[in-house]
Biopython code that builds the backbone (N, CA, C, O; Angstrom):
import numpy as np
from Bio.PDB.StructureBuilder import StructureBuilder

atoms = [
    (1, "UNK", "N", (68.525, 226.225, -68.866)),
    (1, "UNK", "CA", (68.864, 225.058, -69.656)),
    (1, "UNK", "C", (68.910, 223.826, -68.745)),
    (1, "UNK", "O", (69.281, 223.864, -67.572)),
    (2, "UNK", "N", (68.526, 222.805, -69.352)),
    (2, "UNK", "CA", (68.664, 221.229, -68.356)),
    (2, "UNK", "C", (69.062, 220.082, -69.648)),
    (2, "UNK", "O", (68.539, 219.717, -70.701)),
    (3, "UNK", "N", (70.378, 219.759, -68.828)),
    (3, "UNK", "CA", (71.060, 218.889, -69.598)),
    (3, "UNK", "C", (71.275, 217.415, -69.012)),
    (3, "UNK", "O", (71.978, 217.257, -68.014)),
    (4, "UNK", "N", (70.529, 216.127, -69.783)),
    (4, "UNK", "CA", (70.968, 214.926, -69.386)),
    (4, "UNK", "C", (72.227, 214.312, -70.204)),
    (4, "UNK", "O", (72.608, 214.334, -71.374)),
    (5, "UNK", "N", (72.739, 213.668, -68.798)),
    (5, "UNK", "CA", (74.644, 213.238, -69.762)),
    (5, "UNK", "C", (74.514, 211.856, -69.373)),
    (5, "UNK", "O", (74.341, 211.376, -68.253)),
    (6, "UNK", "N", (74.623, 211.325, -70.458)),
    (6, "UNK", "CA", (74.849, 209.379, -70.144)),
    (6, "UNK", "C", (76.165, 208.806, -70.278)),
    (6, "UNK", "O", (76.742, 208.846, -71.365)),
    (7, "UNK", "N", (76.626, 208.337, -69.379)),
    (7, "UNK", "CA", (77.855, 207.574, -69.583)),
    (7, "UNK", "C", (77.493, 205.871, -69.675)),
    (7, "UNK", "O", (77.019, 205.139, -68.805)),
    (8, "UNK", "N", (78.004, 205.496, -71.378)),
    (8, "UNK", "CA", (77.963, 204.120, -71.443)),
    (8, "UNK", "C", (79.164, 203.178, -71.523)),
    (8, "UNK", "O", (79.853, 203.440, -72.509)),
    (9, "UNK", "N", (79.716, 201.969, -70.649)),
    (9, "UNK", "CA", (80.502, 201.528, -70.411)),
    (9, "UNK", "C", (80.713, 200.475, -71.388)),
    (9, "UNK", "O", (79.666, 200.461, -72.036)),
    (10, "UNK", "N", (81.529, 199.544, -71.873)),
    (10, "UNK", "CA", (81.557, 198.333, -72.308)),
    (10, "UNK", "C", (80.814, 198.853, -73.617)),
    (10, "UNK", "O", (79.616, 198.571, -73.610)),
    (11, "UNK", "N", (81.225, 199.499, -74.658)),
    (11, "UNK", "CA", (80.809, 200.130, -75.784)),
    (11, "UNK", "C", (81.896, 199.329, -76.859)),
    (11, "UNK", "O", (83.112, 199.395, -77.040)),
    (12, "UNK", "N", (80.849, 198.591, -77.426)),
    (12, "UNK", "CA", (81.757, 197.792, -78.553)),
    (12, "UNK", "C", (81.951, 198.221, -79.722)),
    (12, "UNK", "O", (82.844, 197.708, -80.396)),
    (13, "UNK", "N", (81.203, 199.205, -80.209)),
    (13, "UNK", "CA", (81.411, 200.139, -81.429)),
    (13, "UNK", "C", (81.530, 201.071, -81.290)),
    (13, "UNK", "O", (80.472, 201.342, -81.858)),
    (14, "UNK", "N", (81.942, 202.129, -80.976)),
    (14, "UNK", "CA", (81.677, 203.279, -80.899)),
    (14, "UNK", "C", (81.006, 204.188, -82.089)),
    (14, "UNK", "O", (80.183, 205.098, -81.992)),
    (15, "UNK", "N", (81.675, 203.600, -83.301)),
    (15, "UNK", "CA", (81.350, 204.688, -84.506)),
    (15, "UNK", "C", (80.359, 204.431, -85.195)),
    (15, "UNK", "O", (79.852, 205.324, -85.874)),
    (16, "UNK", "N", (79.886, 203.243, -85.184)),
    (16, "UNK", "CA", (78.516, 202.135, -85.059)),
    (16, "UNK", "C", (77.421, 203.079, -84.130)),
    (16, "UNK", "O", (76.466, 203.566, -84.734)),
    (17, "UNK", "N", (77.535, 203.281, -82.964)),
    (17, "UNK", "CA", (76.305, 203.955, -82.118)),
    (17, "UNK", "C", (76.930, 205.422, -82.690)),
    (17, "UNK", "O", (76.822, 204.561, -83.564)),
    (18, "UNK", "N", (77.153, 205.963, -82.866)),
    (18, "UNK", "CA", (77.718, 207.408, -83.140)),
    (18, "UNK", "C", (76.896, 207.435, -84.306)),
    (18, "UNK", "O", (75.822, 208.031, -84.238)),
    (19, "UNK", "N", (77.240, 206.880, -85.360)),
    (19, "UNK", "CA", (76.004, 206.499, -86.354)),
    (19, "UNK", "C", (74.485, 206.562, -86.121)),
    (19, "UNK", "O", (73.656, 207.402, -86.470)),
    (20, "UNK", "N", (74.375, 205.438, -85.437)),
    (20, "UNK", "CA", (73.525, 205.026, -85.209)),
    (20, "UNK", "C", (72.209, 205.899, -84.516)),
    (20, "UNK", "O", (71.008, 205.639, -84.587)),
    (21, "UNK", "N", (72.794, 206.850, -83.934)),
    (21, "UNK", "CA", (72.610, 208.137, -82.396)),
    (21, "UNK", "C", (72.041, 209.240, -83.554)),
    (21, "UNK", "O", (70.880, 209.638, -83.653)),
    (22, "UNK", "N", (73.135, 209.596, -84.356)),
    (22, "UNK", "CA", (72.733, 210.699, -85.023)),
    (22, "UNK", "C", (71.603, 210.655, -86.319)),
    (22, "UNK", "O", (70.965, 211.630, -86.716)),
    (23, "UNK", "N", (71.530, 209.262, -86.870)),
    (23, "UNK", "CA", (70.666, 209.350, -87.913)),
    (23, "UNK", "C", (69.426, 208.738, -87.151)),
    (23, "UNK", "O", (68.392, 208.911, -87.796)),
    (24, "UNK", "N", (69.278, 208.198, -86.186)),
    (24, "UNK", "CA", (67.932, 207.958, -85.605)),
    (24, "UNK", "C", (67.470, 208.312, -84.527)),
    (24, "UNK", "O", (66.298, 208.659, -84.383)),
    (25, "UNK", "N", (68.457, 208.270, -83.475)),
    (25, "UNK", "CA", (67.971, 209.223, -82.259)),
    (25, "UNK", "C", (67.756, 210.930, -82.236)),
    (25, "UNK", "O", (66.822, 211.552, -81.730)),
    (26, "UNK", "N", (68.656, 211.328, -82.783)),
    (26, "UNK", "CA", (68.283, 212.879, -82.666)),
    (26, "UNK", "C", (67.453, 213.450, -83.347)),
    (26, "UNK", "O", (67.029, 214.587, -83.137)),
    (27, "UNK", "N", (66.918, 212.214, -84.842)),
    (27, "UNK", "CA", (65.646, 213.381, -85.340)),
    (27, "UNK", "C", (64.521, 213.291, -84.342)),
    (27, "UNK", "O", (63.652, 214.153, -84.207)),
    (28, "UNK", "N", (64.649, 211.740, -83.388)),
    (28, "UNK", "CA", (63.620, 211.788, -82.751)),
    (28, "UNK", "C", (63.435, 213.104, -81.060)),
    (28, "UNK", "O", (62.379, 213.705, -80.859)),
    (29, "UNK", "N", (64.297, 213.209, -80.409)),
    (29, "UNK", "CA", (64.704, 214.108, -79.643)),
    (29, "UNK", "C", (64.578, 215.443, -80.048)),
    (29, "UNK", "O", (64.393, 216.319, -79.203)),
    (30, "UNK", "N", (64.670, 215.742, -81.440)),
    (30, "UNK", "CA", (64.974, 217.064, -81.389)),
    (30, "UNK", "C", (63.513, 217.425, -81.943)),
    (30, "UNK", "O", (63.147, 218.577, -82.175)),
    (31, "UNK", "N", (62.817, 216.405, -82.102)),
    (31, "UNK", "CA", (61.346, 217.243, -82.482)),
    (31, "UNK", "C", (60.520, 217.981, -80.887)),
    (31, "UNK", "O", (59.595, 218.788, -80.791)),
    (32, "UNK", "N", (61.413, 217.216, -79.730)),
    (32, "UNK", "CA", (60.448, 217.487, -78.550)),
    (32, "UNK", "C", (60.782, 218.772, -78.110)),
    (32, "UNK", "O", (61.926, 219.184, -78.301)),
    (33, "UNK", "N", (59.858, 219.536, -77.488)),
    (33, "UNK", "CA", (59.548, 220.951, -76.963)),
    (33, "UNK", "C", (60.975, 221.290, -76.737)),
    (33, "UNK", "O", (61.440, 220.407, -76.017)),
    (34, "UNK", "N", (61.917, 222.215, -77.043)),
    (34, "UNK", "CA", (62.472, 222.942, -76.138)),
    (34, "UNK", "C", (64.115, 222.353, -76.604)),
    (34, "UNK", "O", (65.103, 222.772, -76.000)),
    (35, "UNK", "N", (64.191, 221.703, -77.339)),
    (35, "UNK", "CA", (65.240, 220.797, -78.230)),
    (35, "UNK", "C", (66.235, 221.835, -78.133)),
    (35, "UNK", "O", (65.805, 222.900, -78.575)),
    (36, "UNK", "N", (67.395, 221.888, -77.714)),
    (36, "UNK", "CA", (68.535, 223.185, -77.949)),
    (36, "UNK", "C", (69.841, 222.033, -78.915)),
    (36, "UNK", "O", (70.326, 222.328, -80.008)),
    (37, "UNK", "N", (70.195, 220.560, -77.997)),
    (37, "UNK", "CA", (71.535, 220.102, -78.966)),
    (37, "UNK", "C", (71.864, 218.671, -78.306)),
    (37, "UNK", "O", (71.494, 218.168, -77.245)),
    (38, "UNK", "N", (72.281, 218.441, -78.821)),
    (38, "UNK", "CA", (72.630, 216.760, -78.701)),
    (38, "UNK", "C", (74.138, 216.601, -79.081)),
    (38, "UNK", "O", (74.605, 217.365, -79.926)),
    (39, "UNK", "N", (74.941, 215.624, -78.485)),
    (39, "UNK", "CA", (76.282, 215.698, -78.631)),
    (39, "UNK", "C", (76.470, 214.399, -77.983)),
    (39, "UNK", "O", (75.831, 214.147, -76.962)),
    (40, "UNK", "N", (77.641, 213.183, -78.698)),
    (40, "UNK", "CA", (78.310, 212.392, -78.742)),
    (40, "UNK", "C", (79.453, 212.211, -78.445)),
    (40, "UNK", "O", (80.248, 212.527, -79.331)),
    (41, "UNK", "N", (79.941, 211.758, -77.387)),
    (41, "UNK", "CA", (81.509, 211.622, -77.577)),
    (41, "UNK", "C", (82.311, 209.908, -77.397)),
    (41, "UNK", "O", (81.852, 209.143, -76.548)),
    (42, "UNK", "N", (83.277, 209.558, -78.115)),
    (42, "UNK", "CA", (83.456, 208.893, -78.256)),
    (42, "UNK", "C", (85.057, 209.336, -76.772)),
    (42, "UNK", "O", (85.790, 210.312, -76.931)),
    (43, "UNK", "N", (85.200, 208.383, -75.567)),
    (43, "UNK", "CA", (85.747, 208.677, -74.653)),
    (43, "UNK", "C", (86.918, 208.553, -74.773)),
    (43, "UNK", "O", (87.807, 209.395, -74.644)),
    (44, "UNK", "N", (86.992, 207.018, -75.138)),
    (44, "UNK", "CA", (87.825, 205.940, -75.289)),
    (44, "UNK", "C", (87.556, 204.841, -74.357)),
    (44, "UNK", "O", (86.641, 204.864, -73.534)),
    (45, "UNK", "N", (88.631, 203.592, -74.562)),
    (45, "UNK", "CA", (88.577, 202.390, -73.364)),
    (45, "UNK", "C", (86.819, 201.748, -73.480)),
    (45, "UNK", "O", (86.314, 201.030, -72.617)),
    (46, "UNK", "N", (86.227, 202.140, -74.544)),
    (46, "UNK", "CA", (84.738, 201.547, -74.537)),
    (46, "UNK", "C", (83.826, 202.125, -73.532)),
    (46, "UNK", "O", (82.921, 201.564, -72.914)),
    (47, "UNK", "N", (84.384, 203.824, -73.461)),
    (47, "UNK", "CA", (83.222, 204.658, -72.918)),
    (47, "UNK", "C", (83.022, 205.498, -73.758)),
    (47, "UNK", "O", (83.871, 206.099, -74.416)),
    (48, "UNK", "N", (81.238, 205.660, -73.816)),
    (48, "UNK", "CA", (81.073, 207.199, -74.707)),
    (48, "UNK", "C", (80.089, 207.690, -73.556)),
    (48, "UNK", "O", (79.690, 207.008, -72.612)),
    (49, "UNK", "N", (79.802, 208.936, -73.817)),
    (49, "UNK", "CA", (78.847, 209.751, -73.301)),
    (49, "UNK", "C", (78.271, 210.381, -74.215)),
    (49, "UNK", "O", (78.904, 210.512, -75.262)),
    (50, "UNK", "N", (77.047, 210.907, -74.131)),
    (50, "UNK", "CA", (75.950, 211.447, -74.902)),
    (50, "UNK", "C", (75.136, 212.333, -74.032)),
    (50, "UNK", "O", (74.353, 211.741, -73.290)),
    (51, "UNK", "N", (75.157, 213.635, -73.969)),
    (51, "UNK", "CA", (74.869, 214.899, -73.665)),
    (51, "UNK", "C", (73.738, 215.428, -74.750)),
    (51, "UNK", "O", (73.791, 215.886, -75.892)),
    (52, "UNK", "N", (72.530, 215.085, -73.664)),
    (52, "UNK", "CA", (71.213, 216.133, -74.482)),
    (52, "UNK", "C", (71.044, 217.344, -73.576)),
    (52, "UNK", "O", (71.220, 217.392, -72.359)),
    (53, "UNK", "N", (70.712, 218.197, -74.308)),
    (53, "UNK", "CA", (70.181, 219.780, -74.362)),
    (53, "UNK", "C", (68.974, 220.284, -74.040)),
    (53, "UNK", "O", (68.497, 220.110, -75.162)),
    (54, "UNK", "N", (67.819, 220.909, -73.252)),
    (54, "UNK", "CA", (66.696, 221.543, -73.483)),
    (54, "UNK", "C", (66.444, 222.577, -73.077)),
    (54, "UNK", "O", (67.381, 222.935, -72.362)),
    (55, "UNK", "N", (65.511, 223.474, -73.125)),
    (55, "UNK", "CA", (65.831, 224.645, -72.792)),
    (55, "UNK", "C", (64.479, 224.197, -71.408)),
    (55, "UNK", "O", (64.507, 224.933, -70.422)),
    (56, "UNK", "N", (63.285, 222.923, -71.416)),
    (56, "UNK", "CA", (62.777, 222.688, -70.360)),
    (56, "UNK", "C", (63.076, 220.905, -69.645)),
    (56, "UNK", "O", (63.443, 219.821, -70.098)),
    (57, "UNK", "N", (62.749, 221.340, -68.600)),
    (57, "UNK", "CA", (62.866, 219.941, -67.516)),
    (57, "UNK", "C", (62.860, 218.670, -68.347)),
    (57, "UNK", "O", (63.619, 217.927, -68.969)),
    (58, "UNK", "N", (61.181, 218.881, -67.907)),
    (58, "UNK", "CA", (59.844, 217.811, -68.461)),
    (58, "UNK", "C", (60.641, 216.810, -69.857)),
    (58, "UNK", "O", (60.911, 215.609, -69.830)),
    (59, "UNK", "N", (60.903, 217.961, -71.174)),
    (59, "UNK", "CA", (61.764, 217.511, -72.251)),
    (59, "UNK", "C", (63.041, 216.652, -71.425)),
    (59, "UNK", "O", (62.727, 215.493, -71.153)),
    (60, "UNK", "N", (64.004, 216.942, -71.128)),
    (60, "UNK", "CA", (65.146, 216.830, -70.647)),
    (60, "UNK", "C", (64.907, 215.185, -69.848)),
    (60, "UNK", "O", (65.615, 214.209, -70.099)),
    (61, "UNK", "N", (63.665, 215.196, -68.794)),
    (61, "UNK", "CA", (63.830, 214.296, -68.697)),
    (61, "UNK", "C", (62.756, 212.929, -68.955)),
    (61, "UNK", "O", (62.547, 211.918, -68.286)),
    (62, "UNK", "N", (62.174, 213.455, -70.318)),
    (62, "UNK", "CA", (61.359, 212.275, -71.447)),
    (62, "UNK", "C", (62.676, 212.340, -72.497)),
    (62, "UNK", "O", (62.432, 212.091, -73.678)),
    (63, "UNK", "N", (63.826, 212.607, -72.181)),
    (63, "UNK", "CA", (65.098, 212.405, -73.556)),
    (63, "UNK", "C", (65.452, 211.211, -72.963)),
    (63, "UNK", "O", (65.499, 210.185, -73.641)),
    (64, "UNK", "N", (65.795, 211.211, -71.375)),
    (64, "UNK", "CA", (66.488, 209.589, -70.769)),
    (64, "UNK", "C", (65.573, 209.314, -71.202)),
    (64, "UNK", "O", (65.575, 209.503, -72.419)),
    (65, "UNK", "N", (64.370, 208.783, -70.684)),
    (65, "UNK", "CA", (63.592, 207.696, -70.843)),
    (65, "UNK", "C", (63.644, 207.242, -72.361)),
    (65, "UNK", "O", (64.262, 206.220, -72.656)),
    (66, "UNK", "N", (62.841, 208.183, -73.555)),
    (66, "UNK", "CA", (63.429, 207.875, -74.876)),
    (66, "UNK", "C", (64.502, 207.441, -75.259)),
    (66, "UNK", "O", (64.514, 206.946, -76.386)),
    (67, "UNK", "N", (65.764, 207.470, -74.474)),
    (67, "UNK", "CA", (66.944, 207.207, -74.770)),
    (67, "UNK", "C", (67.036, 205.851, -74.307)),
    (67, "UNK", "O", (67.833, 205.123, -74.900)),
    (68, "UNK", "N", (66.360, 205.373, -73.346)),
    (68, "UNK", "CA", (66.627, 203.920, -72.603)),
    (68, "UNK", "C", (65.732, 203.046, -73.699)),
    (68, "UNK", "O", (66.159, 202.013, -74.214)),
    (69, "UNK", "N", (64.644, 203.523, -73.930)),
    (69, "UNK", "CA", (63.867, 202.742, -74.818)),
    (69, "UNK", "C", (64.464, 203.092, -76.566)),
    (69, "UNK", "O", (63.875, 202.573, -77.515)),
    (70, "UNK", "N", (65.434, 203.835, -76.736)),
    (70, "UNK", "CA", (65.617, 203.791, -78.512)),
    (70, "UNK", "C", (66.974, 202.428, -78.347)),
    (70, "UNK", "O", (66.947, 201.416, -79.047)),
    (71, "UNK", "N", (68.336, 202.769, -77.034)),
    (71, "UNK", "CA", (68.978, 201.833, -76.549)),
    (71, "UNK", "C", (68.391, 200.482, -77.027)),
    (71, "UNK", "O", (68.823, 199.865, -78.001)),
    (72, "UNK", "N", (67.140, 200.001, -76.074)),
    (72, "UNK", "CA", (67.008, 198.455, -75.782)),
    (72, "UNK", "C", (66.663, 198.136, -77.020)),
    (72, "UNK", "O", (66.803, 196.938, -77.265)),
    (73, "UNK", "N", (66.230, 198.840, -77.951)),
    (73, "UNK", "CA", (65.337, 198.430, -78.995)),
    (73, "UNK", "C", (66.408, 198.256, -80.126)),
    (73, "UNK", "O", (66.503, 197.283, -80.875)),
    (74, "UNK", "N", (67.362, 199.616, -80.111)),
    (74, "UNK", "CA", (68.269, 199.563, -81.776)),
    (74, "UNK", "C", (70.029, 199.377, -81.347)),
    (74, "UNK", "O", (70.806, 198.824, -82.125)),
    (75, "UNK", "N", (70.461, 199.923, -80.024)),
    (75, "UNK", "CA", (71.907, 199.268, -79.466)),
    (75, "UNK", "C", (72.300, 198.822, -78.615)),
    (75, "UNK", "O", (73.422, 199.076, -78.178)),
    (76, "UNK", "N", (71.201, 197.718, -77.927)),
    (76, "UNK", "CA", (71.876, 196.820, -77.386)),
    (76, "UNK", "C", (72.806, 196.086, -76.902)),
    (76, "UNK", "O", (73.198, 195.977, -75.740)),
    (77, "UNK", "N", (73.263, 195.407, -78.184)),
    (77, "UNK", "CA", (74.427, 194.459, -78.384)),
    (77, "UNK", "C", (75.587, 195.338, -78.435)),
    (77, "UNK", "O", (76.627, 194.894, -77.950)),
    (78, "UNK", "N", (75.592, 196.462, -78.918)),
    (78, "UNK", "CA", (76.754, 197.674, -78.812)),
    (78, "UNK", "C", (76.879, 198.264, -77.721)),
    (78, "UNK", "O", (77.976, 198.806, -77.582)),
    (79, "UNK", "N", (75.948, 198.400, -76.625)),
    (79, "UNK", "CA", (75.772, 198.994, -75.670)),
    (79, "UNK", "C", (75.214, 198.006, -74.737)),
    (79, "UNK", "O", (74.026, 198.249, -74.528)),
    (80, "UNK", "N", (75.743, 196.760, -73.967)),
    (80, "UNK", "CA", (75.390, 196.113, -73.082)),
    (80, "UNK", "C", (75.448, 196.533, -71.735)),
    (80, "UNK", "O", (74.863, 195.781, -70.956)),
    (81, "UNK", "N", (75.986, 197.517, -71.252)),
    (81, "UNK", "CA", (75.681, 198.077, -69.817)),
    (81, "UNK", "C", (74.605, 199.138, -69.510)),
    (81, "UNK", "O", (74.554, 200.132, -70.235)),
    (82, "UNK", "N", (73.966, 199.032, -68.750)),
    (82, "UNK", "CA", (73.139, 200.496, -68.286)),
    (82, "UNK", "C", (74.017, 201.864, -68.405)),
    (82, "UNK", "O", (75.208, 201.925, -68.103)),
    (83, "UNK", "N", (73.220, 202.978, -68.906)),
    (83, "UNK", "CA", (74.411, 204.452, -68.720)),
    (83, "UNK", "C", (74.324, 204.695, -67.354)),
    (83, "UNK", "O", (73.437, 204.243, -66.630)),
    (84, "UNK", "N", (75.587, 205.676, -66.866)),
    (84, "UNK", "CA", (75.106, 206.595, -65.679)),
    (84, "UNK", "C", (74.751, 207.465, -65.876)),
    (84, "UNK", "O", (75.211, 207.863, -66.946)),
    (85, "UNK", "N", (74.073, 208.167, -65.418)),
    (85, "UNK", "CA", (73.020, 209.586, -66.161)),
    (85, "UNK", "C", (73.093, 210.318, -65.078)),
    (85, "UNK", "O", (72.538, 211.416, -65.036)),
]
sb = StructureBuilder()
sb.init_structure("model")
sb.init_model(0)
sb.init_chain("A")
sb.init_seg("    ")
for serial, (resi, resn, name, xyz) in enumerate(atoms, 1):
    if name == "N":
        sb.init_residue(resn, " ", resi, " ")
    sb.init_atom(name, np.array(xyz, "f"), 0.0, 1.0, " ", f" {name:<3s}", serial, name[0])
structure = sb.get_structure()
């Protein structure tokens, strides 16, 4: 299994991207090769993390990249810091 974990800081909605994560990011993620699970957490203090799943690499790590580009494009303004991954 290979799992990418993002920590996002300065998170102005949380339940807004939590939303947002599950009805548009994960249908897109989970169509790619090897898809096992996706998971959200809301931290507190305006951190969440978001934990993807695959059962290969390659997937695992075209989920960051997809993830940086679904970010700039649909939560932005909710998500103004870079994650740590």
């Amino acid at each position: 299994m290979y799992v990418a974990v993002r920590r996002y800081e300065g998170v102005t909605d949380s339940q807004k991207v939590a939303q947002v994560a599950q009805e548009d990011f994960v249908p897109i993620i989970s169509e790619m090769p090897g898809f096992v699970a996706y998971y959200c957490v809301d931290a507190g203090d305006g951190v969440m993390v978001s934990t993807s799943v695959f059962e290969h690499k390659d997937a695992e790590e075209q989920s960051t990249f997809r993830a940086g580009e679904f970010v700039a494009e649909h939560l932005a303004p909710l998500l103004p810091n870079p994650p740590q991954i």
